[in-house]
C-alpha positions in Angstrom: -14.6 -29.9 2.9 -12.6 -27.1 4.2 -13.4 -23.9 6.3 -13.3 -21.2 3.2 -15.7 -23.5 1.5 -18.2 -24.1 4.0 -18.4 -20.3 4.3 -18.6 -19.9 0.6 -21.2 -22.4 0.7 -23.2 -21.2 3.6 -23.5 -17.6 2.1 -24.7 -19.0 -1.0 -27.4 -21.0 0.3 -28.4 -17.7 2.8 -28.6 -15.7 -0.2 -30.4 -17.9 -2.5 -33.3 -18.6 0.3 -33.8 -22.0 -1.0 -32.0 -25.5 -1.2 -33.3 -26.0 -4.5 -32.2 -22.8 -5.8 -28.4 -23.5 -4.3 -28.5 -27.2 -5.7 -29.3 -25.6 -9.1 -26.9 -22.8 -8.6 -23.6 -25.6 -7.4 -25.1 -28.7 -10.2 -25.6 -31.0 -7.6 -29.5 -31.9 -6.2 -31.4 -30.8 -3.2 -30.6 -33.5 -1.2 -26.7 -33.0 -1.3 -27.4 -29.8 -0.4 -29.5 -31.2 2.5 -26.3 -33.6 3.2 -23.8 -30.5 3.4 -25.7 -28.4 5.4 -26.4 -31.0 8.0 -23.1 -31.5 7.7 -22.1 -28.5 8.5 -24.1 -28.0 11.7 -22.9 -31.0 13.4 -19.5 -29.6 13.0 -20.7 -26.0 14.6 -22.8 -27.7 17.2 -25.5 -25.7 15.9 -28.7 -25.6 13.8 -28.2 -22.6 11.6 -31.4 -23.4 9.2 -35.1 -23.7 9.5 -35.8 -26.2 6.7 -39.4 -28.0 5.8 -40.1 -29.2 2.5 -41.0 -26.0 0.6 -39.1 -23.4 2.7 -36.3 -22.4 4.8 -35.6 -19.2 7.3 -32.3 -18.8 9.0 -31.9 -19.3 13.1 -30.4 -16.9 15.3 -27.3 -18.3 14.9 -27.6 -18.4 11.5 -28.0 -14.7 11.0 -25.1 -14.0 13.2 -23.5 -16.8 11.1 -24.0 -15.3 7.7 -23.2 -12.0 9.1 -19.4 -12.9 10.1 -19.4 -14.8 6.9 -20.4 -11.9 4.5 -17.9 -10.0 6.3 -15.0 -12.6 6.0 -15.3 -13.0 2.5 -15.6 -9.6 1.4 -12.3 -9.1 3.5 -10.8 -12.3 1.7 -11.8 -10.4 -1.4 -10.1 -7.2 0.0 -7.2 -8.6 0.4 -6.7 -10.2 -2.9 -7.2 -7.0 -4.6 -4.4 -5.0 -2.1 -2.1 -7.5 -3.4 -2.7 -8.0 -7.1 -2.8 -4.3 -7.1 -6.0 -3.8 -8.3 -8.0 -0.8 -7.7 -10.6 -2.1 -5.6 -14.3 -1.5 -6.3 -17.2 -1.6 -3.6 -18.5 -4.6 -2.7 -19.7 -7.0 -0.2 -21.6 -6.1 3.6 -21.7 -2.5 4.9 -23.1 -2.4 8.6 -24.2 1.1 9.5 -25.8 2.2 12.5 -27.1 5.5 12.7 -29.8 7.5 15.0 -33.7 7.7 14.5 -34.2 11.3 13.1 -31.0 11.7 10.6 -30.7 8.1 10.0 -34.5 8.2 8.9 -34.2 11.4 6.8 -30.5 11.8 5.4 -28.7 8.4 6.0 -31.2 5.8 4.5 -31.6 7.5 1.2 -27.9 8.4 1.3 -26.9 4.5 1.3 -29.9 3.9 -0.9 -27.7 6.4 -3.5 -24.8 4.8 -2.7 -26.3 1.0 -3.2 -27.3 2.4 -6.9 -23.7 3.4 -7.9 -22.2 0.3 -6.8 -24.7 -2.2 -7.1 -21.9 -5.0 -5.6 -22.0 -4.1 -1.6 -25.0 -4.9 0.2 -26.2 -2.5 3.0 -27.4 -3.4 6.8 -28.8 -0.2 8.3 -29.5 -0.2 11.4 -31.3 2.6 13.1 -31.7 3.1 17.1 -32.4 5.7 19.7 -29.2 5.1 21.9 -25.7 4.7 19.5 -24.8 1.0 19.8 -21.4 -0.5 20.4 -19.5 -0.8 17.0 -17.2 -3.9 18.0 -19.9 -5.7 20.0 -22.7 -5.6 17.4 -20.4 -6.0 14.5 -20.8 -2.7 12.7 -18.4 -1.6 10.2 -19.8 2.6 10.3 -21.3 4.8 13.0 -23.1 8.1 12.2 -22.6 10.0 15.7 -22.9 13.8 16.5 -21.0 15.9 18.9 -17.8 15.6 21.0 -15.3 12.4 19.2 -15.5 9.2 20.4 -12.6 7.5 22.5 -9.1 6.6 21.2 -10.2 2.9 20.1 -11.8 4.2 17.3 -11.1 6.4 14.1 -13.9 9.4 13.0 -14.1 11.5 10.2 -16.5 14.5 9.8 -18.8 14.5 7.2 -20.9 17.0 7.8 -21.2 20.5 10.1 -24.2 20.7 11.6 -24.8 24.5 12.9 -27.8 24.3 15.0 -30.2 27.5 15.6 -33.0 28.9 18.1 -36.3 29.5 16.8 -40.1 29.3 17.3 -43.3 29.9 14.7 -44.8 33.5 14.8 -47.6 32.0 16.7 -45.5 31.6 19.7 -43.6 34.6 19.4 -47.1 36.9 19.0 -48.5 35.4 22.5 -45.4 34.8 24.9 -43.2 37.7 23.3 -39.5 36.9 21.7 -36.9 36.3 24.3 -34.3 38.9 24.3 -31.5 37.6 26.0 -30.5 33.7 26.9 -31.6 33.9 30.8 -35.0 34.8 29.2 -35.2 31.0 27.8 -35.9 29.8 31.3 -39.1 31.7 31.8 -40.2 30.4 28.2 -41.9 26.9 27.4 -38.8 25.4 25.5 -39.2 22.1 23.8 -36.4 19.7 24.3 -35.2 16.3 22.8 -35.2 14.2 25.7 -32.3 11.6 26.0 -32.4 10.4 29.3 -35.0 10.2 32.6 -34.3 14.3 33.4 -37.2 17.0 33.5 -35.4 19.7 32.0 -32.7 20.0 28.9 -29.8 21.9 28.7 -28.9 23.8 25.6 -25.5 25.1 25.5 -24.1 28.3 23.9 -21.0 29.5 22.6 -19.4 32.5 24.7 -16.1 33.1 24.0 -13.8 30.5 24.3 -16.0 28.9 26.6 -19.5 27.6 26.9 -22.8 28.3 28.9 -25.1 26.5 29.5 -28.9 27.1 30.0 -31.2 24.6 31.8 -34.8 24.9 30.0 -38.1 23.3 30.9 -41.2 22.8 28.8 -44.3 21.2 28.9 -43.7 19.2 26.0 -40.7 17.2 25.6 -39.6 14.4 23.6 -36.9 11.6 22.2 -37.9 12.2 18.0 -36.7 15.2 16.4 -39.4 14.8 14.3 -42.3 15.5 16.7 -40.7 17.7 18.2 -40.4 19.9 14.9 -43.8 19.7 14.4 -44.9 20.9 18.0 -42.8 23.9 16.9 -44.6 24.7 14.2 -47.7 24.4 15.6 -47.0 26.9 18.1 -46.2 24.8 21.5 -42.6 26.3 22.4 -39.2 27.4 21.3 -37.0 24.9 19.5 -33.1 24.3 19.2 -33.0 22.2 16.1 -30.4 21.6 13.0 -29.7 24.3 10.4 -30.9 21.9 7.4 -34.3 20.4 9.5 -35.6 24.2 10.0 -34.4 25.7 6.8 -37.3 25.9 4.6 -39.6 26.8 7.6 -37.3 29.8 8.1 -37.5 30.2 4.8 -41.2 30.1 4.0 -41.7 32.5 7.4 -43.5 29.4 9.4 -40.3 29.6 11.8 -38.2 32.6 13.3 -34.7 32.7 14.3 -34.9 33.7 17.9 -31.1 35.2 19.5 -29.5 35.3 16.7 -26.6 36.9 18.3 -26.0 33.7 20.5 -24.7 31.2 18.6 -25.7 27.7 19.6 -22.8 24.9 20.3 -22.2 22.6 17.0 -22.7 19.2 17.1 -21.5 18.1 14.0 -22.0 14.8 12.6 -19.1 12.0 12.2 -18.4 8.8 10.3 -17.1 6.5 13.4 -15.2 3.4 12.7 -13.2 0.7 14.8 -9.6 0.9 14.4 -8.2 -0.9 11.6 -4.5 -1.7 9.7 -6.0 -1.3 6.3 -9.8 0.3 5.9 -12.0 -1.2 3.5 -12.4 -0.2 0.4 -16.1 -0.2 0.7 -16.2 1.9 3.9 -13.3 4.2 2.8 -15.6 4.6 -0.4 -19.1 5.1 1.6 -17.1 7.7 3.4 -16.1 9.7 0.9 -19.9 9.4 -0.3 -21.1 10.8 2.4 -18.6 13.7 2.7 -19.4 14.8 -0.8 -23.4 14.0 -0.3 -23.6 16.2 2.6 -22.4 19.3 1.1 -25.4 20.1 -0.7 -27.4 19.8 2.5 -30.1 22.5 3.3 -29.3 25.7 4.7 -31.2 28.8 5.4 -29.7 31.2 2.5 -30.3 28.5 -0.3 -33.4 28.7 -2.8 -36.0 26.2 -3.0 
């Protein structure tokens, strides 16, 4: 038995969940199933299966296994299309890795739309509080904000993200509205906190160049989320995305506080390890996701 048929074979079995299912799936019975398999983990030097006699899980190696697999033959795939000419349709394993607040709200139910137009690719999302390595944790997309990554990897912006100062009337009533942006530092700002430092820094377009304004505040925290909803509830003043405050603008639960000093952007990017020919499941997400974002919320839209 060669390579390409032990992986064919291998993602079968992974996807089916069961020998028995595989065996009925290839015509053959469980325990030639049993035989191959075994087979093929003397040959790795690994055990890739968890097997008893009415289930089976994948290892550790396994997963990573069937990852690299999933991967290989889509490309296989690919590649057969680039050359017969064929306009090639989604499919096969999208690894995305995005972070906890946008990934949560946007991205998720963006791939979940994208899953149900082309029902072929199959979608790993992963979702942390740090960006991960692309090459090292073998993921084909990274959703990432702010200044471009480095030159081994190609980015494409799918989506501006205008951020804005506010804070509910609650606030604003008891510690008065902050008139100019030295006034910030005698206010209890709430920051998103990304690393071990007591204070933020929130930075401001002036000109061609930037300024930036170290804030403190008693409250402070690594979810967007929660930090939102101190906002509202009065705690502080808030530098947040355009479309995660505009129907609290809207409504009048929120204020727009300095309106005259614009925020920095940090706009958001689809981050992807250089390649000779993009997939055309990625190339395709992309383009989703450029045309999805569009209709994102902003402060001058109606509910």
């Amino acid at each position: 038995m060669n390579n390409a048929q032990d992986l064919a074979f291998f993602h079968l079995l992974a996807k089916q969940g069961s020998l028995v299912a595989t065996a009925r799936e290839l015509g053959v019975t469980p325990p030639a199933i049993s035989k191959r398999l075994s087979a093929l983990e003397k040959r790795l030097g690994v055990r890739l299966v968890n097997r008893t006699t009415r289930s089976m899980s994948l290892t550790a190696e396994g997963e990573l296994y069937y990852t690299h697999v999933a991967r290989i033959l889509t490309q296989i795939d690919e590649v057969e299309q680039l050359v017969s000419s064929r306009r090639a349709t989604p499919k096969g394993l999208i690894r995305v890795n995005a972070s906890l607040g946008f990934g949560r709200r946007h991205i998720g139910p963006a791939l979940a739309a994208f899953y149900a137009l082309y029902p072929e690719v199959e979608i790993q999302l992963e979702i942390s509080d740090h960006p991960l390595d692309l090459a090292t944790h073998g993921f084909d997309l990274g959703i990432r904000f702010g200044t471009l990554p480095d030159a081994a990897f190609h980015a494409r912006k799918i989506a501006s993200n205008r951020r804005l100062l506010c804070a509910s009337p609650i606030y604003l009533e008891k510690y008065g509205t902050p008139q100019k942006l030295t006034d910030l530092q005698h206010h209890n700002c709430i920051f998103i906190r990304q690393n071990e430092s007591p204070y933020g820094v929130w930075r401001f377009a002036n000109g061609e160049r930037t300024e930036n304004i170290k804030v403190h505040g008693a409250l402070c925290c690594n979810d967007g989320e929660v930090a939102l909803n101190w906002a509202l509830e009065g705690y502080g003043l808030l530098l947040r995305a355009e479309w995660d405050i505009a129907r609290y603008v809207r409504s009048g639960r929120l204020r727009l506080v300095l309106e005259n000093h614009m925020p920095t952007h940090a706009d958001v990017y689809a981050v992807y390890p250089q390649q000779l020919h993009l997939s055309a499941r990625v190339r395709h997400l992309i383009d989703f996701l450029i045309e999805r974002f569009k209709q994102i919320d902003h402060i001058d839209d109606r509910e």
